[in-house]
VOGU-3710 file (C-alpha; in Angstrom, 3 decimals, decimal comma):
1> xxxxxxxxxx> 0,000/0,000/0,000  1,134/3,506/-0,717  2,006/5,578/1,987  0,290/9,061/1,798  1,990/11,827/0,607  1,762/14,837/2,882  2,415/18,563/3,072  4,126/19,812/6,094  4,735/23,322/7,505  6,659/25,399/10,019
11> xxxxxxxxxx> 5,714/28,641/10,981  8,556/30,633/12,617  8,173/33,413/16,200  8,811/35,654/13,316  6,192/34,660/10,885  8,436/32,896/8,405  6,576/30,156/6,441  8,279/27,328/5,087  6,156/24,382/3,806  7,762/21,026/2,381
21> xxxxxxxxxx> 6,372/18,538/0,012  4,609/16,514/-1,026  6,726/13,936/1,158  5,966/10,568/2,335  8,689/10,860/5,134  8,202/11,555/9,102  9,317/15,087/9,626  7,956/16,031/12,915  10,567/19,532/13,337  11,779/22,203/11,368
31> xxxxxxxxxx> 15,217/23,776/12,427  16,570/26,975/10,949  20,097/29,275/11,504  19,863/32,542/11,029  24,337/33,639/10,784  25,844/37,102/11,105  29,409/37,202/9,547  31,861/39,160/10,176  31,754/41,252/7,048  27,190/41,753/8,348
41> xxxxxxxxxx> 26,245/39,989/5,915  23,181/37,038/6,912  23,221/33,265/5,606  20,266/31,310/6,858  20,787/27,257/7,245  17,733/24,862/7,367  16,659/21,232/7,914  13,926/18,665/9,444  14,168/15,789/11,698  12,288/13,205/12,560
51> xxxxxxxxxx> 12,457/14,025/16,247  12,664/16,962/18,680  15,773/15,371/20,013  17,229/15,193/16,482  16,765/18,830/16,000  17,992/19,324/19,306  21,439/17,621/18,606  22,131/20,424/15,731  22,211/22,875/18,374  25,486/21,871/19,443
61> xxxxxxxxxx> 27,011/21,750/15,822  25,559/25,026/15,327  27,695/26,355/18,135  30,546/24,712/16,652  30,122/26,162/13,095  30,048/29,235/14,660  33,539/28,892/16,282  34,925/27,685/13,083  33,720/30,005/10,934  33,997/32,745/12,660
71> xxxxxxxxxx> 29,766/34,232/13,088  29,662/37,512/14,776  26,253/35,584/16,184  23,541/33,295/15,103  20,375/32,230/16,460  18,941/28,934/16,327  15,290/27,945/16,492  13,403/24,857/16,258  9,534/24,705/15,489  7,111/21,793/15,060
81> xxxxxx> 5,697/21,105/11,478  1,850/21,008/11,059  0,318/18,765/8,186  -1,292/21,276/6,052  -3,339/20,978/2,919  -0,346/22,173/0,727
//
């Protein structure tokens, strides 16, 4: 039997929308880094997981990345995805 293709969708504190699919696979969190370099410039960096705890875990690399490449600061947030209609 097929497994049901889905749409899923974070919404960020700041109202960012991001919606993935159609996908058949068991995202349950959306994780996104928002970098300051040091010339001020932004890059963002996003995923899913298919746990809280998985998300979790790139919190620590995060920090690391930062160290290595030298981010005047970054902020890291996590959010649930919601099934959505698409």
């Amino acid at each position: 039997m097929a497994r049901k293709r889905r749409y899923l969708t974070a919404t960020l504190p700041d109202g960012y929308v991001k919606t993935i699919g159609p996908t058949t696979d068991a995202f349950t969190h959306y994780w996104r880094i928002v970098a300051v370099l040091e010339n001020g410039k932004t890059e963002v960096f996003w995923g899913h997981t298919r746990s809280l705890a998985e998300a979790k875990r790139k919190r620590t690399a995060t920090d690391e990345a930062s160290r290595m490449r030298g981010w005047k600061s970054h902020a890291f947030e996590i959010v649930e995805l919601v099934e959505t209609s698409g």
